[in-house]
C-alpha positions as CSV (number, residue, x, y, z in Angstrom):
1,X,33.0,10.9,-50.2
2,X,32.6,11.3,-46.5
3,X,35.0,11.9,-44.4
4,X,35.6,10.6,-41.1
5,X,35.4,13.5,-39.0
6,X,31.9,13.8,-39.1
7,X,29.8,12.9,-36.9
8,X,27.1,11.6,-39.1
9,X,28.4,8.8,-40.9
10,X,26.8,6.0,-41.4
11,X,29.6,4.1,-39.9
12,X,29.5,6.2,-37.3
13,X,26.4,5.9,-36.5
14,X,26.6,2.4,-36.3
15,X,29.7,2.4,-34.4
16,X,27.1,4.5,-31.8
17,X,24.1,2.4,-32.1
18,X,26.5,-1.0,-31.7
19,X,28.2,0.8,-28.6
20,X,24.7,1.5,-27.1
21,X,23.1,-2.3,-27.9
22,X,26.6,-3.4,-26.0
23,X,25.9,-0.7,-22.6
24,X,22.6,-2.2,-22.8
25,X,23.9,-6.0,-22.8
26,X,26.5,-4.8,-20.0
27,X,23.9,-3.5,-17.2
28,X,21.7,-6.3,-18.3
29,X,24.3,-8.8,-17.2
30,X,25.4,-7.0,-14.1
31,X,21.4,-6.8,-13.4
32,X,21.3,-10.6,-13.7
33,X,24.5,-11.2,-12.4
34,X,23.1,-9.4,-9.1
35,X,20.1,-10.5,-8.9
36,X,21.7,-14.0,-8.7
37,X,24.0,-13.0,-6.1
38,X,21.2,-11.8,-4.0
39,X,19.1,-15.3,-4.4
40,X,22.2,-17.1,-3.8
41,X,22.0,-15.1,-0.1
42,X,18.6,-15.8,0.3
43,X,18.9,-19.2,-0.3
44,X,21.7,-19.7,2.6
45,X,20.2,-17.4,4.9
46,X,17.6,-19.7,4.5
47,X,18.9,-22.6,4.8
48,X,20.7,-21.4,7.4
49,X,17.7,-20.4,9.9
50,X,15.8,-24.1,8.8
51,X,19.6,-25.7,9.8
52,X,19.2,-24.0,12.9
53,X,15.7,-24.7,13.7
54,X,15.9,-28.5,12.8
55,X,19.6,-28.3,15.6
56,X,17.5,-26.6,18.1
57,X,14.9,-29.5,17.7
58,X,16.8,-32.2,17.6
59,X,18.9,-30.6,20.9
60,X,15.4,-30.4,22.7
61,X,14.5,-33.6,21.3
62,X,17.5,-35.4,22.6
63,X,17.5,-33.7,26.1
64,X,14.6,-35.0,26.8
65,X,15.3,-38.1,25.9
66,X,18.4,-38.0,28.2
67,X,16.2,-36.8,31.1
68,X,14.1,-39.9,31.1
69,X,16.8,-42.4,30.6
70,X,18.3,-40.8,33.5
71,X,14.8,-41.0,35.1
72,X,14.5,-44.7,34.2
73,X,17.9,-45.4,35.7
74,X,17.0,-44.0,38.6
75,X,13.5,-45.8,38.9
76,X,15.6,-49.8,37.8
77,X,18.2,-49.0,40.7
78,X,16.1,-47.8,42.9
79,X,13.5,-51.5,42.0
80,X,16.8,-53.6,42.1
81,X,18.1,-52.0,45.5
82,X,14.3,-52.9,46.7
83,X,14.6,-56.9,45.3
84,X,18.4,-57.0,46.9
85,X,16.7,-56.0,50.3
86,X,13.9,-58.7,49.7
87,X,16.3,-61.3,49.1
88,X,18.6,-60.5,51.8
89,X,15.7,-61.0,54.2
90,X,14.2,-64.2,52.8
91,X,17.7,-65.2,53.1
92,X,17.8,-64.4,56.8
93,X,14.6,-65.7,57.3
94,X,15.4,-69.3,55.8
95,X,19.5,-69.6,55.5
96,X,19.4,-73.4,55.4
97,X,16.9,-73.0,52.6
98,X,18.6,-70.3,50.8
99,X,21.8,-72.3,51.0
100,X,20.3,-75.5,49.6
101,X,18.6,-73.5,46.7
102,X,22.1,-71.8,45.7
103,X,23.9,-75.1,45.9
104,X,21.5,-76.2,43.6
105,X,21.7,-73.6,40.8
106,X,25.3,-73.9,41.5
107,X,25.4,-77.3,40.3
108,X,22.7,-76.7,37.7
109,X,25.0,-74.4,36.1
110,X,28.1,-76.4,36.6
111,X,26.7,-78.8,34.4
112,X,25.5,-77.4,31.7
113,X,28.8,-75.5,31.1
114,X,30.6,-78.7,31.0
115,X,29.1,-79.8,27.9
């Protein structure tokens, strides 16, 4: 009979060799388990620097296009100030033709909104 002392049991040796297949299980999870943590990182970092390149874009993008609405503004005030001078020197020119021609949309206008 064996006794249990020794080190050279069969049971003990199992006992060691199940120990040792159960370390080797353990670092192979926390292997894995970091190796997933650091592509996890990667992966937002990542996505991190595209999110800020597409923001940056789109920010250039967009000032731009605020530049030359402002620029087209400008130019369509700048055309209607023009037309308002124009029109206030025809009118200058010919007042009793301007008058008549205004009396006449007038009453255009009148009548069509009263149907």
């Amino acid at each position: 009979m064996y006794s249990e002392s020794k080190n050279n049991t069969p049971l003990q040796k199992q006992r060691e060799k199940a120990n040792q297949i159960y370390e080797g299980i353990k670092a192979k999870e926390e292997n894995t388990e970091s190796q997933v943590k650091n592509k996890a990182e990667e992966g937002y970092e990542s996505a991190k620097q595209y999110a800020g390149d597409i923001y940056e874009q789109v920010s250039e993008t967009a000032d731009q296009f605020i530049e030359e609405a402002k620029k087209k503004a400008g130019d369509a005030h700048h055309a209607l100030e023009e037309q308002a001078v124009t029109l206030v020197k025809q009118v200058k020119q010919k007042p009793l033709i301007s008058l008549l021609i205004a009396s006449g949309i007038g009453f255009v206008l009148s009548s069509l909104l009263r149907k």
